[in-house]
N, C-alpha and C positions, 0 to 999 in steps of 0.2 A: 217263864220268859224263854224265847228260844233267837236266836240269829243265824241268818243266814251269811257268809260271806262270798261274792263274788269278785274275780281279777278282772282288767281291762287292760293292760298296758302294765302304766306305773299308777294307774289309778284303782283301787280298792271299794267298794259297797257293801257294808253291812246292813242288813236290815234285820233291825226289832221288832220283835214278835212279842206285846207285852210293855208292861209298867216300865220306866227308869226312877229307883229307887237306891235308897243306900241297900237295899239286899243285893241288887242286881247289877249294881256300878263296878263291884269288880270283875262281875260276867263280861261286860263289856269292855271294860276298860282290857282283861285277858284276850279278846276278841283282839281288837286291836292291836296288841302286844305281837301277836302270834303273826300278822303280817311278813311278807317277805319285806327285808330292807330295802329294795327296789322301788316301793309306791311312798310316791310323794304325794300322792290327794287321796283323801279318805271322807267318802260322803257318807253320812248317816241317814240310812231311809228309815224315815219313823212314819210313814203311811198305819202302820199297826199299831202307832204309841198314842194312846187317850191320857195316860196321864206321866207326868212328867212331876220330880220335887226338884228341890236344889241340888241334887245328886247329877241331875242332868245338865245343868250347869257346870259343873266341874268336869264332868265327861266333855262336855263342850267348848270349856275356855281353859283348860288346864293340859293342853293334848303334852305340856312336858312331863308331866308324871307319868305321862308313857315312852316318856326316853324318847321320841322322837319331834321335837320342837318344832321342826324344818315343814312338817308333815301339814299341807293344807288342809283344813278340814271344815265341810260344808255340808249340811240338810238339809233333805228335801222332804215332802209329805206332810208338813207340821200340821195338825190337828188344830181343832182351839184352844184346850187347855196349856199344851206346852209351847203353843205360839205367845200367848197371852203372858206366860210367865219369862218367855225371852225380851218381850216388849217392856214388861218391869224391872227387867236387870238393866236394858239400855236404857228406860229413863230413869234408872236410879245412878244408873252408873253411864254416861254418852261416853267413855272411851270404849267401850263394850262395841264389836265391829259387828253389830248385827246383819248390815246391808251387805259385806261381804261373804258372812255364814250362812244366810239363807238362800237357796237358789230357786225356788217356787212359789214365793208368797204374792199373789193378785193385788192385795191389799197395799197401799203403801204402809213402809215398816215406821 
């Protein structure tokens, strides 16, 4: 798994290269981490992610275990498989703000 990060402002782009798993959730989640304090939105390009566990869930709705709570954070590229499994945490769970997390999906969420 590799990531790329990019600055814009106060806005942040990492993009995954590879699986989101418990192997590579602290990769990421260290990615993250390493941010300058100045970005408030941090988009996840997963255009590269085919597959996605529940690990990517927690990268996803848990952004306070990286100390920064405040810190928007939204995806773009979703694939089918880790689209499909965002779509079964929102209908297992509707407080789940999927409509505001995804920024490119065609399909209605």
């Amino acid at each position: 798994m590799k990531t790329i990060t990019t600055l814009n402002g106060t806005t942040a782009t990492i993009t995954v290269r590879g699986d989101i798993d418990l192997d590579t959730l602290p990769l990421l989640r260290a990615a993250a981490d390493a941010l300058p304090a100045h970005v408030t939105g941090l988009l996840w390009d997963l255009n590269h992610t085919f597959f996605m566990d529940i690990a990517g869930l927690h990268l996803l709705f848990a952004p306070t275990l990286t100390g920064r709570p405040d810190r928007r954070i939204t995806v773009t590229g979703l694939r089918p498989q880790p689209l499909r499994l965002l779509r079964l945490a929102a209908e297992m769970n509707p407080a789940v703000p999927l409509d505001r997390l995804v920024c490119d999906v065609h399909a209605p969420l």
